[in-house]
C-alpha positions in Angstrom: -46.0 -66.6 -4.7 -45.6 -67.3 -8.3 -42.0 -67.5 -10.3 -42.8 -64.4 -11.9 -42.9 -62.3 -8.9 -38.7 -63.4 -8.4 -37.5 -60.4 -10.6 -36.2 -56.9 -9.4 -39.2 -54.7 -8.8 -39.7 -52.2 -11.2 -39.0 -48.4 -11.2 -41.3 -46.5 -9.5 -42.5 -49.1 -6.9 -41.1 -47.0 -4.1 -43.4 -44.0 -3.8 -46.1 -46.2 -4.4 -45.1 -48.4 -1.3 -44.0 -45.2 0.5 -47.6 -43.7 0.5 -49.3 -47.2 1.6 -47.0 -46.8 4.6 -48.2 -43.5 5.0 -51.8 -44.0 4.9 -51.0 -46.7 7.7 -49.3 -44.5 9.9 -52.0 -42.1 9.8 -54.2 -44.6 11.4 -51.6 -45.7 13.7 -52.5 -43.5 17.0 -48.9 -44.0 18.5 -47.1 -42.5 15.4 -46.4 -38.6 15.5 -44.8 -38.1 11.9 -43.3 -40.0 9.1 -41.3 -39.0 6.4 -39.1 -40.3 3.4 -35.3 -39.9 3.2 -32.5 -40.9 1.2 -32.7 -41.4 -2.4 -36.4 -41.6 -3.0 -37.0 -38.2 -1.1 -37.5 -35.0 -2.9 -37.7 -34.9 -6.4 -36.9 -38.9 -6.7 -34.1 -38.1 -9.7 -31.4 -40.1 -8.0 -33.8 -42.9 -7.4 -33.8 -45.8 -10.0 -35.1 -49.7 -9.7 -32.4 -50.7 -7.4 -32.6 -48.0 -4.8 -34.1 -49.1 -1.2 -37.5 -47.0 0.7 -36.0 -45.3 4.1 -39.0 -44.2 6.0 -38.5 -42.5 9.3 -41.2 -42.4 11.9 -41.2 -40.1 15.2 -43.4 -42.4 17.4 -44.5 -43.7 20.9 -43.2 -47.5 21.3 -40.6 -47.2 18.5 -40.0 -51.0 18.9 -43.6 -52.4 19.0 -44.4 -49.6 16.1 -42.0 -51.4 13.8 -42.6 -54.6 14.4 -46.4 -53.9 13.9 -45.3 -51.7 10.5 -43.4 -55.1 9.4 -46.4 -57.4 9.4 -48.5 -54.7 8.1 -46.1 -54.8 4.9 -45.7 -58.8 5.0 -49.1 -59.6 5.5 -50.5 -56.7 2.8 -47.3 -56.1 0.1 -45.0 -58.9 0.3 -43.8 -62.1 2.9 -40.3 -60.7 4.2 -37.5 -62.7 2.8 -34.7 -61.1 4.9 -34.6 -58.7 7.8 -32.0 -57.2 9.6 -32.9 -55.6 13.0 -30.8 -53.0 15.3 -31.0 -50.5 18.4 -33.0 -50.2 20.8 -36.5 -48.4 23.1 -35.2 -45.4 21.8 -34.2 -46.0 18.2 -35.1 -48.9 16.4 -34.1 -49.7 12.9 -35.5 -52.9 10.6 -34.0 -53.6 7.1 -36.1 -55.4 4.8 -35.6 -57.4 2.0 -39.1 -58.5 0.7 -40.2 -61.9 -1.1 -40.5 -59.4 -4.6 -36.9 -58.2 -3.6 -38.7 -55.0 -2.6 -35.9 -53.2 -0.1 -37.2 -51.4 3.0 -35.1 -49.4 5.9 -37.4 -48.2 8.4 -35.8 -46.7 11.5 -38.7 -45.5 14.2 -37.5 -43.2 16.9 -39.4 -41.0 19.8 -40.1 -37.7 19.7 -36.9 -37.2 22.0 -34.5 -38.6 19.4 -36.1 -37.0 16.5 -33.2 -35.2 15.7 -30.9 -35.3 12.2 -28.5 -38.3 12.2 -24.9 -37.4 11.2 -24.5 -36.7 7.6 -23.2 -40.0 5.8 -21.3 -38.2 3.1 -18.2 -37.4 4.7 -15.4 -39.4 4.8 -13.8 -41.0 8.1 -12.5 -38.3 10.6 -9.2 -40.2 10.9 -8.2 -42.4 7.7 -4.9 -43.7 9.4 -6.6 -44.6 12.6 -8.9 -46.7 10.7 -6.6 -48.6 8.7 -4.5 -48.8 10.9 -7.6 -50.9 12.5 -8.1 -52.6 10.0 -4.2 -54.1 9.7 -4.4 -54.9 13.1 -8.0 -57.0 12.7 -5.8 -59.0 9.7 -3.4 -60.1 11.7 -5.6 -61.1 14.7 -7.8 -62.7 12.6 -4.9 -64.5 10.5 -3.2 -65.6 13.8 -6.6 -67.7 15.0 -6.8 -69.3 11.5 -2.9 -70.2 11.3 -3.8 -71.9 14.8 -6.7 -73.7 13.8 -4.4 -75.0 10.9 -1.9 -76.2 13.0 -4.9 -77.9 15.0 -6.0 -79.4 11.4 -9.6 -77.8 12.1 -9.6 -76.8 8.5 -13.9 -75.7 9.0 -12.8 -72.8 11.5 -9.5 -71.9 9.9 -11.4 -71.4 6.4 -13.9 -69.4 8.2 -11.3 -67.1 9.8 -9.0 -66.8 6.2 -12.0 -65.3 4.6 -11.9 -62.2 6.8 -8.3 -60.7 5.7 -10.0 -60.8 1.9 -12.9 -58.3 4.1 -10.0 -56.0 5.4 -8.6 -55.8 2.0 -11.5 -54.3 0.6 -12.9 -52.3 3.2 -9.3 -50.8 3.3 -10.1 -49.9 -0.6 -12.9 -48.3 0.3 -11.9 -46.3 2.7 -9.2 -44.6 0.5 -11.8 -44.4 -1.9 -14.0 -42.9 0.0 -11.3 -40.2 1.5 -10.3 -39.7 -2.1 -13.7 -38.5 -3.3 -14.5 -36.9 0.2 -17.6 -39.1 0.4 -18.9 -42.4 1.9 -21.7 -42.4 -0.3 -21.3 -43.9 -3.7 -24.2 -44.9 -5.9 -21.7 -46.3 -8.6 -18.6 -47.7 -9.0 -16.3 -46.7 -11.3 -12.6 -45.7 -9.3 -9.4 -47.0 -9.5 -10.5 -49.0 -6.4 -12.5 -51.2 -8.8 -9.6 -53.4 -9.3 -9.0 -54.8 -6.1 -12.0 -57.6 -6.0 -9.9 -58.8 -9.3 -6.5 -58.7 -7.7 -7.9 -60.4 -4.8 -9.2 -63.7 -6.8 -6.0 -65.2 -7.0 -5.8 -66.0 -3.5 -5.4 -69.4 -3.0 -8.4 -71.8 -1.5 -8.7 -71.5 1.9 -10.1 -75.1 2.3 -6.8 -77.3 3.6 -4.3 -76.5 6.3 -1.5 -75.6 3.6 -4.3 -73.5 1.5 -4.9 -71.5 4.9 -1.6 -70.1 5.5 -0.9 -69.3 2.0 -4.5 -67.2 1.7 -3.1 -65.3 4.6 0.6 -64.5 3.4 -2.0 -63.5 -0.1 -3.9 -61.1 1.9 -1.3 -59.7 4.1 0.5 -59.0 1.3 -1.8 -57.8 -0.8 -3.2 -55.0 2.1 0.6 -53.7 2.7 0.2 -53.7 -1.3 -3.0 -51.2 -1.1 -1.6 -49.3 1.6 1.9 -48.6 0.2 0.6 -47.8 -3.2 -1.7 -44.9 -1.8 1.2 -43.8 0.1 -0.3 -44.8 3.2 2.3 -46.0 6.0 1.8 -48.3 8.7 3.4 -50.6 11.3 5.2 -52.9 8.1 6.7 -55.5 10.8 4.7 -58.6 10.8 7.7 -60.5 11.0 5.9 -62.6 14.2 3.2 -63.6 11.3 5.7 -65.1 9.1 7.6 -67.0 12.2 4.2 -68.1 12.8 3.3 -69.2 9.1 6.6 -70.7 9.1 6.0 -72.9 12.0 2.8 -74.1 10.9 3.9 -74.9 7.7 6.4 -77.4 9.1 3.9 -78.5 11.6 1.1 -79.6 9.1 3.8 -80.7 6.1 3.1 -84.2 5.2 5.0 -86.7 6.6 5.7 -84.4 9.8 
């Protein structure tokens, strides 16, 4: 593998990639059908450099079929540089990221499953419900790290502040998705946009005292998000602060 080939792929690559796989499967006896989705289906317009290949195949031995389709592509396109692998007999997903930074999804089901998923361009069913999630995972997740803290295991307290940020924006996307009536966005461009820049003046999660003052940041800035989109939730997180407080004390030098 040569330096060169470290640069995005260019446009085009997937329907050429797409009918290799094809010509493949047709040899494969244990595959029934395989088709494109997503972006690079159809006509291709929405497709551009950066978009991913999502090949679905209706086959015998979903798993086995997959995992044979992956070294077909490593040993003849490109080595695999990342994978990602869920489900199960049934249904069987791989997400590739090649060595040429080539981007595969293929999910492999049997003839039995080889139904429609659920559309993926509708927004949640209950927006409250889920942030309302999400406020809750903050606060577990800040409680362990103020904990740790108090412990001094800064390595595991760090690890935990860094998930309130997560919250924070998944809660931005969620109102952005409910506000456009769609979880699938090619682009950015929304008022959401400027809620990674808000976010990078949380302090440094990387010493007891930098730990509880991420998470007051990140609490904050969530009940911030939320109240501003006129979205209300449990507000009381008054056991946090008595918590933040303590720890504070505790881990103070000279205490």
């Amino acid at each position: 593998m040569t330096e060169a080939n470290y640069v995005v792929p260019p446009a085009g690559w997937q329907p050429l990639l797409a009918s290799a796989l094809a010509d493949y499967a047709a040899r494969d006896g244990r595959v029934h059908a395989m088709r494109v989705h997503g972006s690079a289906a159809g006509s291709g317009e929405a497709m551009d450099q950066w978009s991913d290949l999502d090949v679905r195949l209706t086959a015998d031995e979903p798993v086995a079929v997959a995992e044979d389709l992956v070294r077909e592509i490593a040993g003849r396109h490109a080595p695999v540089y990342a994978a990602g692998r869920d489900g199960d007999a049934g249904r069987y997903t791989v997400r590739l990221v090649l060595a040429d930074l080539r981007r595969l999804d293929l999910t492999v089901v049997t003839e039995s499953l080889d139904t429609p998923g659920p559309a993926d361009t509708s927004p949640p069913a209950d927006v409250p419900g889920v942030l309302g999630s999400l406020l809750n995972d903050l606060r577990f997740d800040a409680v362990l790290a103020a904990c740790k803290a108090a412990r001094g295991d800064v390595l595991i307290g760090a690890h935990l502040t860094l998930g309130p940020a997560r919250h924070v924006l998944v809660a931005a996307m969620v109102l952005r998705d409910e506000e456009r009536g769609t979880t699938h966005h090619r682009y950015g461009g929304s008022r959401y946009d400027t809620w990674p820049a808000r976010l990078s003046a949380a302090p440094a999660p990387y010493d007891p005292a930098g730990i509880l003052a991420a998470i007051r940041f990140h609490t904050d800035a969530l009940h911030e998000l939320l109240g501003r989109h006129g979205v209300s939730g449990p507000a009381d997180d008054g056991p946090l602060w008595a918590l933040l407080d303590a720890v504070d004390k505790a881990v103070a030098p000279g205490t």
